[in-house]
C-alpha positions, 0 to 999 in steps of 0.5 A: 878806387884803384882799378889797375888800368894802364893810362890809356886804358879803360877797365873794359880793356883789362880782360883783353889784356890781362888773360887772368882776370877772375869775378868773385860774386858776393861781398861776404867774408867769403867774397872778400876772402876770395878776392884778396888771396886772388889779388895777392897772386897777381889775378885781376879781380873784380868783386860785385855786391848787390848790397850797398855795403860789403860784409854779408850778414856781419854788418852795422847801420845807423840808428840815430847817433848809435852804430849798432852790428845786427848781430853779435858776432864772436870768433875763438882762438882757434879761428886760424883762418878768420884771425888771418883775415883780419890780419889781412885787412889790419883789424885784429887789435879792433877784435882782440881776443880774451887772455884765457878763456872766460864766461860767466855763467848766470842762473837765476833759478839758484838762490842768490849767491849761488847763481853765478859759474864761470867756464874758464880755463888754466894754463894745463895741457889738454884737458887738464887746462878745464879741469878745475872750472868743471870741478867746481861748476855750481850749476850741474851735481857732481855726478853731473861733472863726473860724467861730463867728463868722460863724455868729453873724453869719447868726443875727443876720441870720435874720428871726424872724418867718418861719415856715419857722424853726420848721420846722427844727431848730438843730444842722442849721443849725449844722452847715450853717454850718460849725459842729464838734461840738465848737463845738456842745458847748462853746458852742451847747448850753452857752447853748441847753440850759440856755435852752432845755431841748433841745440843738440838735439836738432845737430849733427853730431859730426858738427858738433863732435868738430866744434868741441873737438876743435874749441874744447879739446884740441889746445889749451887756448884753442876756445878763447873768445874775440869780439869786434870792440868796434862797429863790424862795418868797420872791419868787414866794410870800411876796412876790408874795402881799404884792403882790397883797393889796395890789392888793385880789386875792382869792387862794384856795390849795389850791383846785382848779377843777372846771369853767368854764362861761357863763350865759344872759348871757354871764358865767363861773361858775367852780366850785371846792369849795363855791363858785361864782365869777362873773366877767366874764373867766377866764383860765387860766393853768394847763399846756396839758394842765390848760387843754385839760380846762377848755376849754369846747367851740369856745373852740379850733379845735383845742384837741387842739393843746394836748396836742400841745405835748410837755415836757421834763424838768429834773433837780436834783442837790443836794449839801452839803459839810462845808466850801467847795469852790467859791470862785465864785457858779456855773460849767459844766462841759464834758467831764462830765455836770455841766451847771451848778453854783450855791452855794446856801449862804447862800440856803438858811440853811446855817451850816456848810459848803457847798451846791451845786445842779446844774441839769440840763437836758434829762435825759430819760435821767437823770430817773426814775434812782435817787437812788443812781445819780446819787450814784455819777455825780455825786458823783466828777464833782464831785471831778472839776471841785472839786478841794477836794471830794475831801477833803471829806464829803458830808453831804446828797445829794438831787435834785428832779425836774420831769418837765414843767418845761418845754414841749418847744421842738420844730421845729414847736412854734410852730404849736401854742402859741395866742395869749391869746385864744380864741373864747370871750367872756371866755377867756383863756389864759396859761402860758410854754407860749402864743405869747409867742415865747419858750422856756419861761422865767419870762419867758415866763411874765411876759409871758403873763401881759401878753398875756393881761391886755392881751386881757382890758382891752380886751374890757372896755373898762378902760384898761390901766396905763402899766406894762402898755403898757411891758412890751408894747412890751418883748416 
């Protein structure tokens, strides 16, 4: 791994030496954002993960010859800040993106030959480009359509900047403009909850107002839908590791912070298992619970905020089969607890048969379920919405559980999620969780990780990189 010494030299020589050294806490795209736009100006950095991988909560792992993400991870077009980073760390053709944006929309509570929809968009300007997928939208009524339309347009006309949006929550709203159940279950919440973790009700409005503005209603390729056609470690791991070796980080796993402290000089110790590391900047881009034990005293007004932030759960279903059920990349399901459903297959090395993932958002009410229970739920759902799984045999049922996946997108959440920087001289705070404006996305993380590496430049007086600048005006 490359380290940056001199020859002669030991790594505990380098703080003395180089008066610009930084430590970024945590290995997530937020950690690993923050260490290569550090990198890249010429700061030395070490990274520390106490995980044995890098990645955060976009990760693989093995089960038997499967490689399996424990999650289902998906970004949009209008990602600017998540597409650098993978152009950064040279994986967007592993993750590319749809031509035009495409889902099909299944709902087996309409009789056959009517149960499929699709949301898809033309090449028109705004919002003209999802005008005739909405005309022609089988699961809600033409009034339903109508309305869903002028609701669009008092969205798009929402200022993002006021605060009083985020005091409020998004279901009242959609109800207050005219907006049925139905149209929140079959469109509202198919977008928000897989977007934002939370159906509308349980939302803030100005997180929501900000993914559908942004997504829906700011360009016309702006909600194009990518996804990773290879494992996620291989992206936010092998590849992201390769990518900061090359800019020189010194990237330590398995390896656990136990504090952060200043000196009489105002430089960081950074103490980890049998070593002290000193820098110039620390950044940590840790869970907010995490940053809030390692705070120093008065880097916060009211660091108790922090713990404040809620979370919410996401529960994945994964299910081979001995043949192919499903002939599309994805769909999503109405009228049926089956949110979202991916082929996995070729991503996972499966040779025989077929691999579905189902991402389940908001599942507080399913997350510490029993493995048998959900198998009794989902399997006949399946059957259900996959008319070819009902001869089929199941040959592995499993399902991962990320009980904090994300931060809980809460009205009033806003005014708890601090900036990157603190009133400590050097500290820096970046996670999905901080006050990037975004829900808790992997592009949230990214940018994070710009705002805080940004903070970090300036107050060491390092120009920062043309790319880093790019991707601010972005965000």
């Amino acid at each position: 791994m490359t380290d940056g010494t001199q020859p002669g030299e030991s790594l505990a020589d380098i703080p003395k030496r180089s008066g610009r050294d930084a430590v970024v806490i945590g290995g997530g795209l937020a950690g690993i954002t923050t260490a290569l736009a550090l990198a890249d100006a010429g700061v030395r950095v070490t990274l520390v993960e106490g995980r044995p991988r890098l990645g955060g909560l976009a990760f693989s792992f093995q089960r038997g010859e499967l490689t399996v993400d424990n999650g289902q991870h998906v970004y949009l077009r209008c990602c600017t800040a998540y597409r650098w980073f993978l152009d950064r760390i040279e994986g967007t053709a592993l993750a590319p993106l749809q031509d035009r944006l495409d889902v099909p929309v299944l709902d087996v509570a309409r009789p056959e030959g009517r149960r499929l929809g699709r949301l898809r968009r033309d090449a028109l300007p705004v919002p003209l480009h999802l005008g005739r997928s909405l005309a022609t939208y089988p699961h809600l009524s033409l009034a339903e359509r109508a309305k869903v339309g002028r609701a669009a347009l008092a969205l798009k006309g929402l200022d993002l900047a006021d605060p009083t949006l985020d005091t409020q929550d998004f279901g009242s709203w959609l109800t207050a403009h005219g907006q049925s159940a139905r149209a929140i279950e079959a469109l509202w919440d198919l977008v928000g909850v897989a977007t934002l973790n939370a159906v509308a009700g349980d939302a803030s409005l100005g997180l929501a107002a900000m993914v559908f503005k942004t997504g829906l209603l700011s360009d016309p390729g702006a909600a194009d839908i990518g996804w990773a056609r290879v494992p996620l470690g291989e992206l936010h791991d092998r590849l992201a590791r390769k990518a900061l070796d090359s800019a020189g980080v010194r990237t330590e796993v398995r390896t656990r912070v136990t504090s952060i402290s200043t000196d009489e000089n105002g430089r960081w110790s950074v103490q980890v298992p049998g070593e002290t590391l000193k820098a110039d900047a620390v950044v940590l881009a840790v869970a907010q619970s995490e940053a809030y034990d390692l705070l120093p005293e008065g880097a916060l007004d009211a660091p108790e905020q922090l713990l404040e932030i809620g979370t919410a759960p996401i529960l994945n279903v994964h299910v081979v089969y001995d043949r192919k059920v499903l002939s599309r990349p994805f769909f999503t399901a109405l009228g049926s607890p089956v949110q979202w459903v991916f082929d996995r297959t070729d991503a996972s090395g499966l040779r025989e048969g077929q691999y579905l993932a189902l991402s389940q958002s908001a599942a507080q009410d399913e997350i510490d379920e029993p493995v048998a229970a959900l198998r009794e739920r989902y399997l006949p759902e399946l059957e259900r919405l996959l008319p070819r799984a009902r001869g089929a045999e199941v040959k592995d049922f499993f399902v991962t559980r990320e009980r904090t996946a994300t931060f809980a997108p809460t009205p009033g959440v806003g005014r708890l999620r601090p900036g990157a920087r603190t009133k400590a001289s050097g500290l820096y705070l970046a996670g999905a969780w901080t006050a990037t404006g975004w829900p808790a996305t992997m592009e949230s993380a990214v940018r994070s990780g710009v705002s805080a590496a940004g903070a970090a430049l300036s107050a060491l007086g390092r120009p920062r990189p043309s790319h880093l600048f790019d991707v601010e005006e972005a965000a």
